[in-house]
C-alpha positions in Angstrom: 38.7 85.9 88.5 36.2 88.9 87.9 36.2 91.4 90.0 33.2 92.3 92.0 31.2 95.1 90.8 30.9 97.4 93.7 28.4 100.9 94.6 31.3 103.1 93.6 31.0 101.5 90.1 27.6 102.5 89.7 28.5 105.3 90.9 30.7 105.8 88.6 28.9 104.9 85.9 25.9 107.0 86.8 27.6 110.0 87.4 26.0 110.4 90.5 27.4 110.0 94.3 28.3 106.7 95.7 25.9 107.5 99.1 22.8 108.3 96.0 23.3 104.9 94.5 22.8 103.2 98.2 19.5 105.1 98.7 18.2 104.7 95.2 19.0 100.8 95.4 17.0 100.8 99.0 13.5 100.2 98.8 13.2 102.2 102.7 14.9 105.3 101.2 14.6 105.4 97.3 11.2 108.0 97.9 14.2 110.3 98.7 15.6 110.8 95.1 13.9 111.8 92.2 12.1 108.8 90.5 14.5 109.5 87.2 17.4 109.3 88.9 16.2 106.1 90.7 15.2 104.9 87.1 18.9 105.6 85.9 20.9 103.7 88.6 19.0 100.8 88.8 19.4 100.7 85.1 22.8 101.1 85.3 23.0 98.6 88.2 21.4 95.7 86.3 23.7 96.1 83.2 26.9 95.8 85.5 24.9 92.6 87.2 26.0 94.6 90.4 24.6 92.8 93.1 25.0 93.9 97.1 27.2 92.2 99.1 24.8 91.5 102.1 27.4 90.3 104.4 29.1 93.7 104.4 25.4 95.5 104.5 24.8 93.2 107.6 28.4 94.3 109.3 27.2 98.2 108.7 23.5 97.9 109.3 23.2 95.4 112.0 20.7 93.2 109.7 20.6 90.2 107.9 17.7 90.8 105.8 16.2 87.5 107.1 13.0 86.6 109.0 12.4 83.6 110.6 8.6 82.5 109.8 7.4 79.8 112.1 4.2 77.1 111.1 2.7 74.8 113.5 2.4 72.1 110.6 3.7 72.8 107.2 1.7 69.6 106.0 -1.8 71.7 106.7 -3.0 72.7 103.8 -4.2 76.1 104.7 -0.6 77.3 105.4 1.4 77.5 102.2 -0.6 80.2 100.8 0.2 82.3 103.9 4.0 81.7 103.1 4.0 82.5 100.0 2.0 85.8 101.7 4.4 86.6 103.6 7.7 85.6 101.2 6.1 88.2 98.5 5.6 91.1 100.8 8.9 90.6 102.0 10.4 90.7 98.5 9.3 93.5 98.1 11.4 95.1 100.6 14.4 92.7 100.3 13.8 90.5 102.7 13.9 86.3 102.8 12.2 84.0 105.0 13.5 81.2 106.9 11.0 78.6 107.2 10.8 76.1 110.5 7.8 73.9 111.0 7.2 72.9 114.9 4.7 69.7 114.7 2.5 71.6 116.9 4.7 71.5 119.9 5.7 74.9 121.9 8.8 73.5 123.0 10.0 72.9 119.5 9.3 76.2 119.0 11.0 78.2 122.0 13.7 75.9 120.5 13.7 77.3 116.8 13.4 80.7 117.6 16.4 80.9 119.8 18.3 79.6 116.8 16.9 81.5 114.7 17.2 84.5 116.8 21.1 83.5 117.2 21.5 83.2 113.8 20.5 87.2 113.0 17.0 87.3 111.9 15.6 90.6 112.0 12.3 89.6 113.3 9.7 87.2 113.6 6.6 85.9 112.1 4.9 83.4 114.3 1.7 81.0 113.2 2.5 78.4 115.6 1.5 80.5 119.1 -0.6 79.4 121.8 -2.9 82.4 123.7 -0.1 82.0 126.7 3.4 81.9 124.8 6.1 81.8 127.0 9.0 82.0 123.8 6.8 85.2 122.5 6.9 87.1 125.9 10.4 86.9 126.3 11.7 87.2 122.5 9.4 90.5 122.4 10.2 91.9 125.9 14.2 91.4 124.5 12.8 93.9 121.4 12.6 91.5 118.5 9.8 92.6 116.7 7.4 89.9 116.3 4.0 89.6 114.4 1.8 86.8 115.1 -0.4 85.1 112.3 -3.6 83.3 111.5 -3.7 83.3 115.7 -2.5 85.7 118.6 -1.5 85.7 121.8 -3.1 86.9 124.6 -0.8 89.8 125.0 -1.8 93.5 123.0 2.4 94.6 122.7 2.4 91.4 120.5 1.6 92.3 117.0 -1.2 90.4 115.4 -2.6 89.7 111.9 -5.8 87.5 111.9 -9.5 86.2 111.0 -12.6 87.8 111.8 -13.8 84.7 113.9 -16.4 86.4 115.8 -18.3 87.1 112.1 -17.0 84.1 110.6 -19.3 81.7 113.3 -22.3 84.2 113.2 -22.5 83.6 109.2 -22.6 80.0 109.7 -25.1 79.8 112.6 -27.4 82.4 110.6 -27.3 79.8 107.4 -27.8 77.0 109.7 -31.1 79.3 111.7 -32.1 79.8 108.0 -32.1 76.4 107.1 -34.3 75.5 109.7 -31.5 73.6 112.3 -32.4 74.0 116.0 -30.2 71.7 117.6 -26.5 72.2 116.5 -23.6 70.6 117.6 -20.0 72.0 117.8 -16.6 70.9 117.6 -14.7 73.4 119.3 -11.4 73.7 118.5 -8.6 73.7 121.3 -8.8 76.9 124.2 -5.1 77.5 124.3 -5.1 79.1 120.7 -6.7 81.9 119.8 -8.8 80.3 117.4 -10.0 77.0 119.0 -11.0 79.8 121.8 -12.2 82.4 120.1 -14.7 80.5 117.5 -15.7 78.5 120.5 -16.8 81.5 122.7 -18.8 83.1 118.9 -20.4 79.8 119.1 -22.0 80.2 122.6 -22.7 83.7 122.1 -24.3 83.9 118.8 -26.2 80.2 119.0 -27.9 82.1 122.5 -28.6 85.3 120.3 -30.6 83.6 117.0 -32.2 81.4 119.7 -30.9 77.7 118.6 -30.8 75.1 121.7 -28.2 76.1 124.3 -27.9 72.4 125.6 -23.8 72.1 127.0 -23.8 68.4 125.9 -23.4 70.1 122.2 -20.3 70.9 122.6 -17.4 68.6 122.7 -13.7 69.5 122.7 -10.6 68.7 120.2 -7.1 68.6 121.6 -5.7 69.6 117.8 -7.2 70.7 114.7 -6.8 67.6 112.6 -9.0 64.8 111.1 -8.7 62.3 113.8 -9.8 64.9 116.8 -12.9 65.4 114.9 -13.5 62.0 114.2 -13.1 60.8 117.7 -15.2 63.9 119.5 -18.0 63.5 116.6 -17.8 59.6 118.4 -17.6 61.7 121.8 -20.9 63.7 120.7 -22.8 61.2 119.1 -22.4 58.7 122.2 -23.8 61.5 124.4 -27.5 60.8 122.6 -27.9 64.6 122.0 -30.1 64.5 119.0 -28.6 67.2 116.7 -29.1 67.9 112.9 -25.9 69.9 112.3 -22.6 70.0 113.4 -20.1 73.1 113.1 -17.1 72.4 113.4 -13.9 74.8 113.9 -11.7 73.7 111.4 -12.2 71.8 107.7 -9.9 69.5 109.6 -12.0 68.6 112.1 -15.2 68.5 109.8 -13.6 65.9 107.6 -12.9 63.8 110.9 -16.6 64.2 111.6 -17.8 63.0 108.6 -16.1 60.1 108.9 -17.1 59.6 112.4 -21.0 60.2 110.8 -20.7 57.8 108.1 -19.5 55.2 110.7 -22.9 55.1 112.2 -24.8 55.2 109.1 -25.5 59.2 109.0 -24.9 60.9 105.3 -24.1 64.6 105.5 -26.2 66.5 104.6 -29.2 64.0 104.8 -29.2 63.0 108.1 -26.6 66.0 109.9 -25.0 69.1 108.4 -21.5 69.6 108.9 -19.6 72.9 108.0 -16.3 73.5 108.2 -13.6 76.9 108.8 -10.9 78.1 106.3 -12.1 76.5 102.9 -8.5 75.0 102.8 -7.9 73.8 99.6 -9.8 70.7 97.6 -12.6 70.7 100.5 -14.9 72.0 97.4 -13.5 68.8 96.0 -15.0 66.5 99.2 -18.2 64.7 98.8 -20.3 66.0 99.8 -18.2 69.6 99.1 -18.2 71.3 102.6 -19.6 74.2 103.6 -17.1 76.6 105.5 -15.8 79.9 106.0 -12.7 81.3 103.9 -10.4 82.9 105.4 -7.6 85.1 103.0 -5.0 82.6 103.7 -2.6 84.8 101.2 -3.6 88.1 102.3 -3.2 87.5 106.0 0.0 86.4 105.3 0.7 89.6 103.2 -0.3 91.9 106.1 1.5 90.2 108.5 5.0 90.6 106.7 3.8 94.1 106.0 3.0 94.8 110.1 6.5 93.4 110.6 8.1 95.6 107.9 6.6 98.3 109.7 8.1 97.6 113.1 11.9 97.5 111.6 11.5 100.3 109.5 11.3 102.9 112.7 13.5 102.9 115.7 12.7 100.2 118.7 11.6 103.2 120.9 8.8 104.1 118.1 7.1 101.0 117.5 3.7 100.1 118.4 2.0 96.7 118.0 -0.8 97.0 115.3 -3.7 94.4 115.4 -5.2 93.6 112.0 -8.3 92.0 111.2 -9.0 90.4 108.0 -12.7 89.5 107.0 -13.8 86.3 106.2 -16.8 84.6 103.9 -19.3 82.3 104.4 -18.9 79.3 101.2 -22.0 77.5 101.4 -21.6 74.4 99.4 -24.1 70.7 99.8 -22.4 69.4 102.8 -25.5 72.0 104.6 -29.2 71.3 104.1 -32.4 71.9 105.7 -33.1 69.0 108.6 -34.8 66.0 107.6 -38.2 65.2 108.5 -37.2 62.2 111.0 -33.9 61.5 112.1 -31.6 60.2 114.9 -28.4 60.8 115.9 -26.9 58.6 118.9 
């Protein structure tokens, strides 16, 4: 059996000490030796095929390298290119992800981070939070560092990486203003996350600022962000009679729901109502008509996020300090928007 090729062989090989090798190899502490010397041992390193054995590292270091990343619904579209965000800024400080998926539910999720927190991960990177997340208070008050993405909690000593909702909603209410829409619906995304909330409250603000109808009976409420809550609170809206000629709604989720919902009742988007969506997840360009929605940087606000949490267990527990990142969106206007037709009815 071959022997395993250890730091004293690089070392060794190198000519240089055994504690030089374990700060070139380290991407936290390699800015401390010259860049040729760095250049040398890792060349030496990868023609030994030395490789480091993590358990010891974890015995010395108290760290497994690992983070556990949790998704509310790894079937969503608009989540994959946020873990493969966050797996490529991790790599490029040597950590892995461990991937969980908690169906949406915040008891599956206390339950996966405690076993993920058992099992060693160094920190956290949470997409699945509600505003008010029990699990996150007390896994951050114990000192794991935690980041939250894509949504936050209503808590500033929890780390956050997300959308710029506020602009997001102001973009498409100035497009619909533009095109001439008055009375515009919305399908507001649930309050106890951040984003059902906080696109929700950009909605009542900003349709009040550029002067579109503020009739309450516009808005109607989705428990989840999937295709059968818009569906069934399009049904909700369009049984109220409020005669509307666009609908915005706070997902592309939801949107697609509500063009269902439209078609139903014999009311084409955009013809008869425009409907935009939020987060250009993938192949909505491919819908018909292609919907018009905000994209979000689905890759980049995974990126960050790894990046905050990097951050956070690269200085001692007593020096951290939660960072709250903003990432901008932009407005995709596609033919799923027009300007209002002449006569219509909806309800």
């Amino acid at each position: 059996m071959r022997r395993r090729i250890t730091l004293k062989d690089v070392a060794r090989q190198a000519g240089v000490h055994v504690s030089t090798v374990s700060r070139a190899l380290n991407p936290g502490t390699r800015h401390l030796i010259r860049p040729e010397v760095v250049e040398d041992i890792v060349r030496v390193s990868e023609r030994l095929n030395y490789s480091p054995n993590n358990a010891a590292l974890s015995l010395k270091t108290n760290r497994t390298r690992s983070i556990g990343v949790i998704v509310p619904d790894i079937t969503n579209p608009v989540f994959p290119p946020i873990i493969r965000g966050i797996e490529d800024a991790l790599a490029q400080h040597d950590y892995f992800a461990v991937l969980a998926n908690t169906d949406g539910g915040l008891a599956r999720e206390a339950k996966i981070a405690d076993l993920l927190r058992a099992r060693g991960v160094d920190g956290l990177i949470l997409a699945s939070v509600e505003r008010e997340d029990e699990t996150v208070s007390r896994l951050a008050g114990d000192g794991l560092p935690i980041v939250t993405v894509n949504r936050r909690v209503d808590d500033d000593a929890v780390s956050s990486v997300v959308n710029d909702e506020d602009t997001g909603i102001l973009d498409v209410l100035r497009h619909l203003a533009g095109l001439g829409h008055h009375r515009v619906a919305n399908v507001a995304g649930p309050q106890a996350m951040s984003t059902g909330v906080d696109r929700y409250r950009a909605f009542e603000r900003h349709r009040t600022a550029l002067g579109l109808d503020h009739d309450p009976a516009l808005v109607a409420f989705a428990t989840g962000f999937n295709e059968e809550e818009g569906d069934a609170r399009t049904e909700e809206l369009i049984a109220r009679r409020r005669d509307f000629t666009a609908l915005v709604c706070a997902n592309d989720r939801l949107a697609i729901g509500a063009i269902a919902a439209l078609r139903r009742h014999g009311l084409d988007p955009p013809r008869d109502v425009s409907v935009t969506g939020y987060n250009d997840m993938p192949l909505v360009d491919r819908l018909s008509p292609p919907l018009t929605t905000v994209r979000i940087q689905q890759y980049e606000v995974g990126f960050e996020a790894a990046g905050v949490l990097v951050g956070l267990l690269e200085v001692r527990a007593e020096q951290r300090r939660a960072r709250h990142l903003i990432r901008p969106v932009e407005l995709i206007v596609r033919g799923s928007t027009a300007s209002p037709a002449a006569r219509r009815h909806v309800g």
